[in-house]
FIKOLZA-1660 file (N, C-alpha, C; in steps of 0.1 Angstrom, whole numbers, plus 5000, padded with zeros to 4 digits):
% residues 86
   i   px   py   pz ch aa at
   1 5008 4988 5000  A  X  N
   1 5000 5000 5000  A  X CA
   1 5009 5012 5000  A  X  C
   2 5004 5024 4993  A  X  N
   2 5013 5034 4990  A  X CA
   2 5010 5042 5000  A  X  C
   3 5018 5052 5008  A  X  N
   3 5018 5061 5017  A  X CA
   3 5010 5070 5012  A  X  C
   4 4997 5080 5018  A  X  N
   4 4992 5086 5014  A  X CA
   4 4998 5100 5010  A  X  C
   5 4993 5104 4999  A  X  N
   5 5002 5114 4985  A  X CA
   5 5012 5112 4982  A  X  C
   6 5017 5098 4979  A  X  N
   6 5029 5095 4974  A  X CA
   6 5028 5092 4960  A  X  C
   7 5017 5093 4952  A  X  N
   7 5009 5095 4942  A  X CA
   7 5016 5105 4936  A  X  C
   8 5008 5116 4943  A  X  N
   8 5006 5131 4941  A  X CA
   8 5022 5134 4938  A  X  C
   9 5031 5131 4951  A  X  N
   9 5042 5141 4953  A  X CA
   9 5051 5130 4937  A  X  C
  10 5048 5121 4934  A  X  N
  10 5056 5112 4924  A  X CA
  10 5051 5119 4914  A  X  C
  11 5043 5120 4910  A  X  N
  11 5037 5127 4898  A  X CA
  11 5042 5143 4898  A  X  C
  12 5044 5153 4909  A  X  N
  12 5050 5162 4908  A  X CA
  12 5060 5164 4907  A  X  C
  13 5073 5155 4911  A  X  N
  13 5085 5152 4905  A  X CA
  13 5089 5152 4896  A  X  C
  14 5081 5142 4891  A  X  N
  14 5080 5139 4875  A  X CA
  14 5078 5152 4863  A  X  C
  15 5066 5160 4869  A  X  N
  15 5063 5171 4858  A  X CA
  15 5077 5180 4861  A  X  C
  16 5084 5184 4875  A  X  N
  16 5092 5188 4877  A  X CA
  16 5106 5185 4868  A  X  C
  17 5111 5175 4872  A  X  N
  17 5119 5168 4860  A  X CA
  17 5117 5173 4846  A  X  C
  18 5103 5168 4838  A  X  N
  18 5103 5171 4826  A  X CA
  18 5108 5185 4824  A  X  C
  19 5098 5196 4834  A  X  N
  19 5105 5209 4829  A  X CA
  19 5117 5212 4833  A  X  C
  20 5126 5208 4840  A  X  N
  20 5141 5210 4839  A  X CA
  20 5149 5205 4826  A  X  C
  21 5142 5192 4819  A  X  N
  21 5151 5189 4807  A  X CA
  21 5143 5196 4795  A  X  C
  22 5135 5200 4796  A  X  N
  22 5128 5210 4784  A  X CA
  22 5134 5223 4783  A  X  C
  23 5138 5226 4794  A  X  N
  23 5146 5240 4799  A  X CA
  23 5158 5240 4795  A  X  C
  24 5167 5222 4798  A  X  N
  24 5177 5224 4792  A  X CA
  24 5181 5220 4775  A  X  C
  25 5169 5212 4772  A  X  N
  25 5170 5215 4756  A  X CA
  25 5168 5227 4751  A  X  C
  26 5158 5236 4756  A  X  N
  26 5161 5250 4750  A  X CA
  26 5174 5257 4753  A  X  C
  27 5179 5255 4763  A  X  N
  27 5193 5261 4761  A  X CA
  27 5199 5258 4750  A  X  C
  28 5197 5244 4750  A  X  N
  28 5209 5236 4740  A  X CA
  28 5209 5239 4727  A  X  C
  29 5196 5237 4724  A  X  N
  29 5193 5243 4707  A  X CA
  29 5195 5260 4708  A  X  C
  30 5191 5266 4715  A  X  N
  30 5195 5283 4712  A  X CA
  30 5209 5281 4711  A  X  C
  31 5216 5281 4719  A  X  N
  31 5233 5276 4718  A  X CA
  31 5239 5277 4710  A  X  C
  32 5232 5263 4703  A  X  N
  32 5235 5257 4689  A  X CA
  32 5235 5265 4679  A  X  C
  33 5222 5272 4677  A  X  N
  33 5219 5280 4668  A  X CA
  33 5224 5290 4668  A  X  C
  34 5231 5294 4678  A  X  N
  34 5237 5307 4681  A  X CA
  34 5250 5307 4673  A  X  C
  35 5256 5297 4680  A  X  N
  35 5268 5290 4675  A  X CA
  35 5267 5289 4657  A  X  C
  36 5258 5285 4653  A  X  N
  36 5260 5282 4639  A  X CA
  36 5256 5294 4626  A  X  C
  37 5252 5307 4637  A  X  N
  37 5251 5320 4628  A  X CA
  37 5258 5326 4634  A  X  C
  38 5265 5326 4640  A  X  N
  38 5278 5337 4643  A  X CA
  38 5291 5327 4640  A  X  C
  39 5291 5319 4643  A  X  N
  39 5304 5312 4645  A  X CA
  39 5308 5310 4661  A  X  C
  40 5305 5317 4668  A  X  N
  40 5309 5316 4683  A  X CA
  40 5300 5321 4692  A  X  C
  41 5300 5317 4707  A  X  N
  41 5289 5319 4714  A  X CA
  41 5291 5333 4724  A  X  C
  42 5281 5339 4727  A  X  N
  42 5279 5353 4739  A  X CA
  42 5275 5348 4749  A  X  C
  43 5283 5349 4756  A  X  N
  43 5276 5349 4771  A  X CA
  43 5274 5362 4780  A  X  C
  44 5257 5369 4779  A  X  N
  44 5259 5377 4784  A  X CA
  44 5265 5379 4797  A  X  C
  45 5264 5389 4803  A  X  N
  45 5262 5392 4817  A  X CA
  45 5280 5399 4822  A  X  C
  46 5275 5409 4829  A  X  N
  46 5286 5413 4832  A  X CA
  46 5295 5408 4842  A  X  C
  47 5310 5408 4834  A  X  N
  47 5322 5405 4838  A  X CA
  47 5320 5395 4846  A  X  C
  48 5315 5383 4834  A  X  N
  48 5313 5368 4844  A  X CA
  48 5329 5360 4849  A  X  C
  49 5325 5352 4861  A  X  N
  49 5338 5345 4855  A  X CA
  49 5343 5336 4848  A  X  C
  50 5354 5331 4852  A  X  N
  50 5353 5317 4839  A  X CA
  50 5347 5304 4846  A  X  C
  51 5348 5304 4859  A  X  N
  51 5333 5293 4866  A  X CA
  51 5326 5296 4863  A  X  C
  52 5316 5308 4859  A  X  N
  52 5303 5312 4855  A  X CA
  52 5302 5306 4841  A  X  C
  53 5312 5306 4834  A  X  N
  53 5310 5304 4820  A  X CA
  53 5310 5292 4819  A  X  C
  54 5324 5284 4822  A  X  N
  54 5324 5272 4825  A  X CA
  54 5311 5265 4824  A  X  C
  55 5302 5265 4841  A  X  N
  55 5294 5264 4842  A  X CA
  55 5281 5265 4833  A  X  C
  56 5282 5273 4826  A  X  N
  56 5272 5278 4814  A  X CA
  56 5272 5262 4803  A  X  C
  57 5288 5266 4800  A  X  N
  57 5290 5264 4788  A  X CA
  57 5286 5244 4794  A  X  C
  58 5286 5237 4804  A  X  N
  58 5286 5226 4809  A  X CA
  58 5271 5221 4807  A  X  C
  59 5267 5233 4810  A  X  N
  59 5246 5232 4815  A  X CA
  59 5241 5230 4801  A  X  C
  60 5249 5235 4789  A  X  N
  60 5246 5232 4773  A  X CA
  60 5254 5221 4765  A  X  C
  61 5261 5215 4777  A  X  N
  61 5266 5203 4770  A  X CA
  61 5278 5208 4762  A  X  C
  62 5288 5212 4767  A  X  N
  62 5299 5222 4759  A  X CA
  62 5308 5221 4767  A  X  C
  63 5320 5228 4764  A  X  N
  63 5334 5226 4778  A  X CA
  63 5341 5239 4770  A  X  C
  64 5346 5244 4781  A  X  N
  64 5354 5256 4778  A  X CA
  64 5368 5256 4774  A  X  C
  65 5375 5262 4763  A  X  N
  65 5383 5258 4757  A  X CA
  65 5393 5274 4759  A  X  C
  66 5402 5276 4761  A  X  N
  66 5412 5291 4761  A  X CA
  66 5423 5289 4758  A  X  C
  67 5426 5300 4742  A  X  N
  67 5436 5300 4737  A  X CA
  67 5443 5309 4737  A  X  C
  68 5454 5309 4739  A  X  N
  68 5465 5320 4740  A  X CA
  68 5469 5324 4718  A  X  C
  69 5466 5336 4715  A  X  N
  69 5473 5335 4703  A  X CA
  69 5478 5348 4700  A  X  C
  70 5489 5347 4697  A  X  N
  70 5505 5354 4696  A  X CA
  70 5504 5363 4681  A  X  C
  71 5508 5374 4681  A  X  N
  71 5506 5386 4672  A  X CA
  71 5509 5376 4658  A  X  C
  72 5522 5366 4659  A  X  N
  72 5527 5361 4649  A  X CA
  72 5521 5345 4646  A  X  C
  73 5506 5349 4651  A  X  N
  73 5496 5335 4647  A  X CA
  73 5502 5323 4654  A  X  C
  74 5510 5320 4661  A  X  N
  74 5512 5312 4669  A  X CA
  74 5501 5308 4684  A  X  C
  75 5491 5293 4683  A  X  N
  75 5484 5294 4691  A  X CA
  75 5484 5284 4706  A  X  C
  76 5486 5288 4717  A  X  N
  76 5486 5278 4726  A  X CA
  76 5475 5280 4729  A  X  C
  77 5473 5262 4738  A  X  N
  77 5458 5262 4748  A  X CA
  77 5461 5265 4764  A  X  C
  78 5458 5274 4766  A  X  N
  78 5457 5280 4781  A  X CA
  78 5451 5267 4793  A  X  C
  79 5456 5260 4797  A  X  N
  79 5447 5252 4813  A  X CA
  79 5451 5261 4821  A  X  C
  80 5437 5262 4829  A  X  N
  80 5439 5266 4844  A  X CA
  80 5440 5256 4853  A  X  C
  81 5450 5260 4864  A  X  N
  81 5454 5253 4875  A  X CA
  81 5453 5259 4889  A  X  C
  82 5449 5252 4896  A  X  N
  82 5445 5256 4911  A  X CA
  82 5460 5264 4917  A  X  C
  83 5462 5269 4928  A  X  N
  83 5469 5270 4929  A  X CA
  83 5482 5259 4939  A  X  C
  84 5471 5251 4939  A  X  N
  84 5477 5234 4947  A  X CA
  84 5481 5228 4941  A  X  C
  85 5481 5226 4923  A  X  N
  85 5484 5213 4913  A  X CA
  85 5495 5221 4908  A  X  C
  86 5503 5235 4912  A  X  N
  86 5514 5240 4908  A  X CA
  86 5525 5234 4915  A  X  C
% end
């Protein structure tokens, strides 16, 4: 026998869930799309940081990439490191 409103509270879960991954396929496709008429993505908001972005860029299924590139077209990729893995 099921605990009384355990019905209820399962079924609100549930619709809850749905709207979190509907929320995050709209991220995903705006993203996308953003991405594929500019070439590259905005993240508004001011002077985020790069855990904000990170973060961002994670929640759309993406990973943050930083490149160092040199007047003379020469390009490195930037990793950040804590200041404990130095």
């Amino acid at each position: 026998m099921a605990r009384p409103g355990a019905v209820e509270r399962q079924a609100a879960l549930r619709a809850e869930l749905n709207e979190e991954i509907a929320q995050y396929e709209a991220r995903h496709k705006a993203a996308l799309e953003q991405a594929g008429r500019d070439g590259h993505l905005v993240v508004a908001g001011v002077d985020p940081s790069l855990l904000d972005v990170e973060e961002y860029l994670d929640s759309i299924g993406a990973r943050l990439e930083i490149i160092a590139v040199f007047d003379d077209g020469r390009r490195f990729p930037v990793h950040l490191a804590s200041d404990d893995a130095l």
